[in-house]
N, C-alpha and C positions, 0 to 999 in steps of 0.2 A: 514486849509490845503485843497486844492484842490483834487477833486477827482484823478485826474489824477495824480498828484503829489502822490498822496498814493498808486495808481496804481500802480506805478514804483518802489515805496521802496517798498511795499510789494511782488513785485516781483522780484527784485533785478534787471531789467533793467536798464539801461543809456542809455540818450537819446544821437538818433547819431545827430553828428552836421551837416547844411545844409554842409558845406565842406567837410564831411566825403560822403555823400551822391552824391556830385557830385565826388568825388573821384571813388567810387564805380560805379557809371552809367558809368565814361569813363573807366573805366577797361573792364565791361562787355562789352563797344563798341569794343576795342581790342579783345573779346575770343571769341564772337557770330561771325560768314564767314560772315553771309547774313548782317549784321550793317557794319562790316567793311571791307567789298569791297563796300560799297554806296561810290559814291561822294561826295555826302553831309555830313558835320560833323553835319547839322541841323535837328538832329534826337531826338525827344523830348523823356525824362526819359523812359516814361509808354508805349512807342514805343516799347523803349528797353527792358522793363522790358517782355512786352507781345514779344519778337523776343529772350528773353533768354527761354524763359518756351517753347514757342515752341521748340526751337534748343533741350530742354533738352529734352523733349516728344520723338522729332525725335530720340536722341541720344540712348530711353531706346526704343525702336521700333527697331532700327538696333541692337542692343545688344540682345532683345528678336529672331527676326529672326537669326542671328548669332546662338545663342547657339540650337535654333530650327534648323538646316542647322547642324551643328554639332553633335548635337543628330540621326540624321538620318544617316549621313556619319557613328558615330560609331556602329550604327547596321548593316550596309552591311561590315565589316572588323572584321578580328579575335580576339576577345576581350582580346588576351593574347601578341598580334602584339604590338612593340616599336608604330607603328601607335596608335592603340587604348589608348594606356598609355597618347600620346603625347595629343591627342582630349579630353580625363578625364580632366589631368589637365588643361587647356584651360575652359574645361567647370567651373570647379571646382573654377575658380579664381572669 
């Protein structure tokens, strides 16, 4: 038995198939803005792969300053204010 092959059972992975794998790269093409407003559909895998992890980076960067921006707004307002309840939860999700 092959290393790799042992690999896989003992870790209970399956291997994905190359058509699963091109399935998945044009989906990501569809949900990353900056792949899918190109012209070009001649956007190779590891393109995409390196234009999802950025999108996702930027995604947890505006999410950080959001809740940072909203941590600030609920200290200048009355912490008992329908306002301040609404900013919690907002934060909280």
């Amino acid at each position: 038995m092959s290393s790799r092959k042992s690999r896989q059972q003992s870790t209970g992975s399956t291997r994905i198939s190359d058509d699963q794998i091109i399935d998945l790269v044009s989906k990501l093409r569809q949900l990353v803005p900056e792949i899918h407003h190109r012209r070009s559909d001649k956007v190779s895998a590891s393109k995409v792969l390196q234009e999802t992890c950025n999108y996702i980076r930027n995604l947890h960067r505006e999410v950080d300053d959001l809740s940072e921006r909203l941590s600030q707004l609920l200290n200048t307002i009355d912490s008992n204010s329908a306002e301040a309840s609404i900013i919690r939860s907002l934060i909280n999700q």
